[in-house]
N, C-alpha and C positions, 0 to 999 in steps of 0.2 A: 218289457211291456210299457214302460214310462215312455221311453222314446216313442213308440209307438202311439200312444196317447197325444202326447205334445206334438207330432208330426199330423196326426187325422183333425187335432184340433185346430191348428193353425190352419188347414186346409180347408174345414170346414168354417172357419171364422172369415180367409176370403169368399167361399161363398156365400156365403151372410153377410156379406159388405166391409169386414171387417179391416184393421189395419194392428201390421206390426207394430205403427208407430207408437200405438194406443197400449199395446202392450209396453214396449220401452219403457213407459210411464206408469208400472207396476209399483207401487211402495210394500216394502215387504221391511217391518223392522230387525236391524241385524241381517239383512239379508246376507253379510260376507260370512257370516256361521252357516251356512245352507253351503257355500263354495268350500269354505273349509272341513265339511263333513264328508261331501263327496269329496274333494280332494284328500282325505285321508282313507275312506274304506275302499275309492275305486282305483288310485295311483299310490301313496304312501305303503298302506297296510302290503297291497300284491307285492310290492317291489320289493321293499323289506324281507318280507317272508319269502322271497323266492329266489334272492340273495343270500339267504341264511342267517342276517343280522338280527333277525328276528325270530323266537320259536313260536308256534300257533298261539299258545295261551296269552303269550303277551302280544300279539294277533288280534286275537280276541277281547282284549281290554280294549285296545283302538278302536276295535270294532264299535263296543258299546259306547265307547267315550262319543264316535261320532253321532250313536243315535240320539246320545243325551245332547248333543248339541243344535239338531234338527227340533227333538222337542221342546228346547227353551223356544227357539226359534215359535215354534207352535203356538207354547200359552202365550209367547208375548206378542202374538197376532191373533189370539185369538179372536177377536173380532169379524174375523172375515171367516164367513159361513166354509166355502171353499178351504183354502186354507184349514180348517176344522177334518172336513173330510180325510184330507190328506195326512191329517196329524193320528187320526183314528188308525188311519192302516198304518203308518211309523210305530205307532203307540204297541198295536198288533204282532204285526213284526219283531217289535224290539220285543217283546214279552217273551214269545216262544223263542226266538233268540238267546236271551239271557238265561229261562230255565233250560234249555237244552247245551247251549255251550256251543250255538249255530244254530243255522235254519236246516231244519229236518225236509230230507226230502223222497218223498216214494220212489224206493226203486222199481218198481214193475210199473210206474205209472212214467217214469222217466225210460227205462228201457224201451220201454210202446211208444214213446210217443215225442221224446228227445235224445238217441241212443247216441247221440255225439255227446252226452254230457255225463252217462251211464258209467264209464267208467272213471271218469274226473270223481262225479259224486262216492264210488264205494270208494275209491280208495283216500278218501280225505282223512284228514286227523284230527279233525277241527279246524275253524276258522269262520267262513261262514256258512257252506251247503255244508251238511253231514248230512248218513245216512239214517231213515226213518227207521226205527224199532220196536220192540214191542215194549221196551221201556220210555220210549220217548211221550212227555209230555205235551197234552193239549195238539193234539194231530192235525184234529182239524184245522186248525192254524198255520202248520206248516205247508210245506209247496205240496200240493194235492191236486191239482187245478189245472188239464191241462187247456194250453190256450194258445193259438193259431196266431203265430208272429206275423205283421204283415209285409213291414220295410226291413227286415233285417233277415239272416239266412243265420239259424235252420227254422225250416216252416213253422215247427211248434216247440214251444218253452212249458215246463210244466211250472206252475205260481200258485202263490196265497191267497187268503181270503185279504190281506193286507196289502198285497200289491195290485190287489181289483182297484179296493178302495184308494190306495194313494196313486193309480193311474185316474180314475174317474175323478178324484181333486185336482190334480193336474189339468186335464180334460176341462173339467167347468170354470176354473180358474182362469184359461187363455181364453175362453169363449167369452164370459164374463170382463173380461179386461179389451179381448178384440173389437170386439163387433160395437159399432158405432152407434149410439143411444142420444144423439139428437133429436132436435125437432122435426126433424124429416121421417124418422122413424116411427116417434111418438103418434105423426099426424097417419101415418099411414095404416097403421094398427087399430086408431080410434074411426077410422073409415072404414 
């Protein structure tokens, strides 16, 4: 859903007049903790564990190691409203994460409506989807949420109430950074 955010926003930022270049020019403090977060939960952590050099629980410490690294990132930008947003649904995220031991995820709402992922999710061990239980913690937090992928195949992903939010900070972050706020804009608005 993130890509999908950042791809309808950039697109939506040229139509609004916007420019990548304006983006480029994003200050984001520590931003190489943001590169080395994902770099560890989306290349590091799989590869490890699916090499066997790794077992899921210590999987899963990387895991959380990455999110604490996004949320420094967070308070020490706190400033920027955006950024905020985004930090809420990380914040989110990392919660149900942490008391569950993964992100819980409904099987019958993933069977209906992402069944290429239906059998990935039951038979996990931990890491980061596991499956939703009647013991599982804080539910509604977890992936509950189904939602129509647009650029990427298969049509629908089921998600958080956490990955709403830190796609819509994404989202208002590239708009907010794109789209051109000259005098030219100023004058046309006030007209």
């Amino acid at each position: 859903m993130l890509v999908d955010a950042l791809i309808l926003s950039i697109i939506l930022g040229y139509f609004r007049g916007g420019s990548l270049r304006r983006l480029s020019n994003l200050e984001i403090k520590f931003s190489s903790l943001i590169f080395l977060a994902f770099l560890i939960n989306f290349v590091l952590l799989p590869y490890l564990l699916k090499a066997g050099f790794i077992s899921s629980s210590v999987a899963f410490w990387g895991l959380t190691f990455s999110y604490l690294l996004l949320l420094v990132v967070i308070f020490l930008n706190r400033d920027n409203k955006f950024l905020l947003v985004l930090g809420i649904g990380v914040l989110l995220n990392f919660l149900v994460i942490l008391l569950n031991k993964g992100m819980p995820v409904s099987l019958s709402l993933t069977q209906r409506f992402a069944p290429q992922d239906y059998e990935y999710v039951k038979n996990m061990e931990g890491f980061l989807h596991i499956p939703m239980t009647d013991s599982t913690y804080l539910k509604f937090l977890g992936d509950i949420v189904p939602f129509p992928t647009l650029f990427l195949t298969p049509c629908f992903a089921v998600i958080s109430i956490g990955d709403i939010l830190m796609s819509l900070g994404v989202f208002l972050l590239v708009q907010k950074e794109m789209v051109y706020k000259g005098k030219h804009r100023e004058g046309s608005q006030s007209a």
